[in-house]
N, C-alpha and C positions, 0 to 999 in steps of 0.2 A: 528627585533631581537625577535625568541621566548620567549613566557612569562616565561616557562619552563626552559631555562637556566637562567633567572633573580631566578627565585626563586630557584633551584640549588646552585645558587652563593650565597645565603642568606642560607642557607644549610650549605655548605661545611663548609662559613664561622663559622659561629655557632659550625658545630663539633670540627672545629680547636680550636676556643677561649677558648671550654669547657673544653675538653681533654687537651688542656695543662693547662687552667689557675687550674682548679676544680681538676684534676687526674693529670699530670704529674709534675708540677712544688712540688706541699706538695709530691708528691713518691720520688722525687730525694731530698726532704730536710731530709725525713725522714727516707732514705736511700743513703747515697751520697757514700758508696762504689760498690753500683749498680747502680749507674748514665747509664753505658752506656747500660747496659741489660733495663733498662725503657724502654728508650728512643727507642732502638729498637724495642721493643714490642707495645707497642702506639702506636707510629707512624706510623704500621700496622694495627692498630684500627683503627684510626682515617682514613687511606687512605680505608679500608672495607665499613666504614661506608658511604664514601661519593662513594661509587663504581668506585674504582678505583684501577689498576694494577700494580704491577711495573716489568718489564723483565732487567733480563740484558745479555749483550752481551761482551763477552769478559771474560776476567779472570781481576779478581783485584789482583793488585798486593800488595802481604803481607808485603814486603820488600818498599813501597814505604814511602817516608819520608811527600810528600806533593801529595795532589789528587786537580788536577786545571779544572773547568767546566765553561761550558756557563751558562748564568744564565736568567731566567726569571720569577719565583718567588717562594713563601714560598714553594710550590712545590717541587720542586727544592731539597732543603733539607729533607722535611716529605718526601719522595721516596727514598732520598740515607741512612737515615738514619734506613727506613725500609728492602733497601735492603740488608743488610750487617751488620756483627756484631764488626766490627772496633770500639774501641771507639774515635771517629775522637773529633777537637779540630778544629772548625769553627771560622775564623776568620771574623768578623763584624762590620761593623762603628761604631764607637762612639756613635754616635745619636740615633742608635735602643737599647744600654743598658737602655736608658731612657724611653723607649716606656710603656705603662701598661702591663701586662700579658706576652710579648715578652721579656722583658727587664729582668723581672723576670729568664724566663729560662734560658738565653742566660750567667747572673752573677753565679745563681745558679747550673747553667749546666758548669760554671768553662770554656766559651769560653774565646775568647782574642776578645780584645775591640781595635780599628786601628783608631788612631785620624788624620784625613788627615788634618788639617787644623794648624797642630804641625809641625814644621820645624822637632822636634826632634820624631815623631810618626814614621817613621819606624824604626829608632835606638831600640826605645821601643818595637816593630813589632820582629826586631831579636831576641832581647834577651828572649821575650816572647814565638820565633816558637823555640830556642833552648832549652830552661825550658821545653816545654811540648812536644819535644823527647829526652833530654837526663834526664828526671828527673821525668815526669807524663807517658813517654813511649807514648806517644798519636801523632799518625802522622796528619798533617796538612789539611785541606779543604781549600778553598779560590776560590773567582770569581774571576781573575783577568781583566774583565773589570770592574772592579769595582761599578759596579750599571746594571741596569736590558734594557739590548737592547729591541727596540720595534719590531725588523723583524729579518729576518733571518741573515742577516750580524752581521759579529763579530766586535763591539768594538775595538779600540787598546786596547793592556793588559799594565794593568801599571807595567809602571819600578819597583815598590819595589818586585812585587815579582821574578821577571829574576835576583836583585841585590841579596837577602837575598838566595834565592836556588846557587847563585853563590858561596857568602860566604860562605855558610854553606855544599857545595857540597853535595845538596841533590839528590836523586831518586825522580825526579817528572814523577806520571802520567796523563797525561790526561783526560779528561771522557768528552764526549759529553752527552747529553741530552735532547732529544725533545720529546715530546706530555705532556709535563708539563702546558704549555699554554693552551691546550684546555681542560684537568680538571678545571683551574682554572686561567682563566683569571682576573688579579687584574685593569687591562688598562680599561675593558669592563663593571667589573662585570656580566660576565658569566662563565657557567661550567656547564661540561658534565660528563658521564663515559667513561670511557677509559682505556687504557693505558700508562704508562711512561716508556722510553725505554735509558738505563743507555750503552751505548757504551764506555768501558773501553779501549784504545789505549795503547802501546808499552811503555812502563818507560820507562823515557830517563834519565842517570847518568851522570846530569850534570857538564862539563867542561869548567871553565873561561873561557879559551883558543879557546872555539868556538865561536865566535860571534853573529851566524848564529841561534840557537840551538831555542833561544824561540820565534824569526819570524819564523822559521820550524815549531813549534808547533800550534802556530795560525793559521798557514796557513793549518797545516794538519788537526785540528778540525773545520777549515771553509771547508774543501774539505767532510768532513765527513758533516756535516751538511748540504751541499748540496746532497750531494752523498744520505742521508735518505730521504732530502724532494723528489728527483727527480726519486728514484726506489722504496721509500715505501709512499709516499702521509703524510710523517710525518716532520711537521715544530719541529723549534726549539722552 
């Protein structure tokens, strides 16, 4: 392993910790009805600073109620949140509220907090994804495999979110996501520059009455995901 991406990764890390714990988390206290104008400005700081890109492909759609991704790390979000000016409402474990400097922005940034270890935590989960569109206006993020794959294969996605977009018959779409990993591998402690490449898919207006609808979806962001490693040399 070059020594170069070790120290990269000792880099990026550091711009992230600072930029949010020192700049972004006291802007959003000291301004919390520009929470989400920060956040998106930062967050293109911070991804400049570490040389890194972000493209997107597709149109996002403005009309969607919940946006669902593969996930492989903090990446992940500092890129969609620089890509776009939605002020989205990220849904994330429990356990990272508590975290130091993370925990901070995740409370103060007014995400929702998903206690999986609660019989009653997605009951909490809806009333919380229905609060913040029909009341904060703020459409939904979410991994739905729920934790961070190590290769190109998709996770199953868990049931709460197929159940809660049921109930609430939302517009979910899509988004693939790959070359997040090689900015910023947390597995390795390595990292490059590059680019991050935000593949926005078709909204689907979901209907109890299909069955079918969100193994379609999996299935269609795993075909995509192969589909970029195999004609552009870009994992997920």
């Amino acid at each position: 392993m070059k020594i170069s991406a070790k120290i990269r990764f000792l880099w990026n890390a550091f711009v992230i910790a600072v930029n949010t714990g020192a700049v972004m988390i006291p802007a959003i206290m000291l301004f919390p009805k520009h929470k989400g104008a920060i956040m998106h400005n930062l967050n293109r700081v911070t991804l400049f600073l570490m040389g890194a890109k972000v493209v997107q492909e597709g149109a996002m759609d403005p009309e969607a109620d919940m946006y669902v991704m593969n996930h492989q790390g903090i990446i992940d979000i500092i890129g969609m949140e620089a890509l776009q000016d939605r002020h989205l409402m990220w849904v994330a474990k429990k356990e990272l509220f508590s975290m130091p400097i993370y925990g901070h922005l995740l409370r103060h940034g007014d995400m929702i907090s998903l206690d999986r270890g609660n019989k009653a935590g997605l009951i909490k989960l809806m009333k919380d994804v229905k609060v913040s569109l029909d009341e904060k206006h703020r459409a939904i993020a979410i991994f739905p495999e729920g934790t961070r794959a190590k290769d190109q294969k998709l996770l199953p996605f868990k049931q709460g979110t197929k159940i809660i977009a049921e109930k609430l018959k939302l517009k979910v779409q899509p988004v693939v996501i790959t070359g997040s990993k090689w900015i910023l591998n947390e597995h390795d402690r390595t990292a490059h520059g590059g680019t991050v490449h935000y593949k926005f898919l078709p909204t689907v207006a979901v209907d109890k009455n299909d069955k079918e609808w969100f193994d379609r979806l999996h299935d269609q962001m795993q075909q995509t995901i192969d589909n970029e490693y195999t004609n552009h040399h870009r994992s997920r």
